[in-house]
ROROGU-387321 format. One line per field, with one value per residue (C-alpha): x, y, z; residue number from 1. Coordinates in nm, 4 decimals, m for minus. Layout:
N
X <- X|...
Y <- Y|...
Z <- Z|...
n <- NUM|...
//
This chain:
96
X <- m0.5177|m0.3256|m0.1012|m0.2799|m0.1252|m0.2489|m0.2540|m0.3092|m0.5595|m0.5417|m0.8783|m0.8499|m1.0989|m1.2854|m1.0188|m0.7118|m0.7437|m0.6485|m0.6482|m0.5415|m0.7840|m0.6138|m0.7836|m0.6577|m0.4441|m0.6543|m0.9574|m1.0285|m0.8881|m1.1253|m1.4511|m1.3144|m1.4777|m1.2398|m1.0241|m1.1301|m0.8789|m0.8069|m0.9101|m1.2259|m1.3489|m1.2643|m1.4362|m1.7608|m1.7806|m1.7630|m2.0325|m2.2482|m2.1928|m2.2497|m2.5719|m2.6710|m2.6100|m2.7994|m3.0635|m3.0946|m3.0690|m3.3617|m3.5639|m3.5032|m3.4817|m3.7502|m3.9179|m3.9868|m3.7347|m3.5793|m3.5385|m3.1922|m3.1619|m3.3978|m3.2155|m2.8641|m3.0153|m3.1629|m2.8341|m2.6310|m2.9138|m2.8702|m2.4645|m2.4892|m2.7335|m2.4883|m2.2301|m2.4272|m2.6514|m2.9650|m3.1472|m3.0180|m3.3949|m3.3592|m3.0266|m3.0918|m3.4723|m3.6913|m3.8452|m4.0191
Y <- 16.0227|15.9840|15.7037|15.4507|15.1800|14.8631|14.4846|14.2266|13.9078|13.6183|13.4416|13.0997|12.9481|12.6123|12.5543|12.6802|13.0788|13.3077|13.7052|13.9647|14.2038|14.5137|14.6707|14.9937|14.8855|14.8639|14.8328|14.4845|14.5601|14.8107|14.6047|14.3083|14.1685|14.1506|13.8388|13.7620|13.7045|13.9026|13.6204|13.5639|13.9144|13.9006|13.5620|13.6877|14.0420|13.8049|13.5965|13.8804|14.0745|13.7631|13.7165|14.0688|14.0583|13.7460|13.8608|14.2217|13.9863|13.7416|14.0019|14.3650|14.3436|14.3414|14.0049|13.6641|13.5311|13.1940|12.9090|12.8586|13.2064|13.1555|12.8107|13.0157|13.3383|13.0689|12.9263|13.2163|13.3421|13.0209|13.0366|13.3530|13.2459|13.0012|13.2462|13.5138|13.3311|13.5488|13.5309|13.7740|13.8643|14.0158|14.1379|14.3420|14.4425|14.3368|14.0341|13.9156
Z <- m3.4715|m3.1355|m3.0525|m2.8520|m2.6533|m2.7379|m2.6202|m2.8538|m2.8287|m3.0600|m3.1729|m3.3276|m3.5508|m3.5605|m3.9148|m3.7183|m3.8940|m3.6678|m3.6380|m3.3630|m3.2417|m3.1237|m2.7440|m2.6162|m2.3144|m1.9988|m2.1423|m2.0163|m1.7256|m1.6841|m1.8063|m1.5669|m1.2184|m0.9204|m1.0038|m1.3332|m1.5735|m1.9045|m2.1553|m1.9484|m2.0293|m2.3945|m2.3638|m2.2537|m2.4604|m2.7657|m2.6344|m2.5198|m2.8667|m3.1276|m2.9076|m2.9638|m3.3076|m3.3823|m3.1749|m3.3921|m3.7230|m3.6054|m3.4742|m3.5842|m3.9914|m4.2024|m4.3519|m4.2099|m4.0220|m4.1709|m3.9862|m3.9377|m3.8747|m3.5544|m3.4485|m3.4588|m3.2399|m2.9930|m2.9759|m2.9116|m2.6292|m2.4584|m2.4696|m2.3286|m2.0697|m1.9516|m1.9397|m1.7546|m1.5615|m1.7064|m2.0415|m2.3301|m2.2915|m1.9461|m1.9377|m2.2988|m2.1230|m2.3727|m2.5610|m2.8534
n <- 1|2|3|4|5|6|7|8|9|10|11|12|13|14|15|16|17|18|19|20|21|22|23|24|25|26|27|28|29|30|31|32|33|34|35|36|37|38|39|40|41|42|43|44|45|46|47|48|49|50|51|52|53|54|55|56|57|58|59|60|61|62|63|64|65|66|67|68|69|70|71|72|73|74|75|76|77|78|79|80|81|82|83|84|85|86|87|88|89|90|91|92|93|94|95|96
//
């Protein structure tokens, strides 16, 4: 594997945990909107991928769905429609 240069971002739990994730240098930099700072765009690829994830949990696995299950995905889609100004629905192109 090639040496890759890397930044480092911290993430903090509710309990006070913490771990680094490692990016490859520039990569937020890349994925950013004119002016937006670097913690902003880690901000919203975390809110954008929990609410994909939930999403594929409620609604692309096989059974019922359980309740709390469906109150957590709803949760997360309406984070990240406060975040992005669109539904998870919309932005993903495709609903249930």
């Amino acid at each position: 594997m090639a040496d890759v240069d890397t930044e480092t971002y911290t993430v903090e739990g509710p309990d006070g945990e913490t771990t680094d994730v490692e990016l490859a240098t520039g990569v937020v930099d890349l994925l950013a909107q004119q002016g937006q700072q670097k913690v902003e765009v880690v901000d919203e690829i975390l809110i954008q991928s929990f609410a994909q994830q939930a999403h594929v949990v409620a609604h692309h696995t096989e059974g019922e769905t359980p309740a709390d299950v469906t109150e957590i995905e709803e949760g997360m889609a309406e984070l990240f429609e406060e975040a992005f100004g669109q539904s998870l629905e919309d932005a993903m192109g495709h609903s249930h």
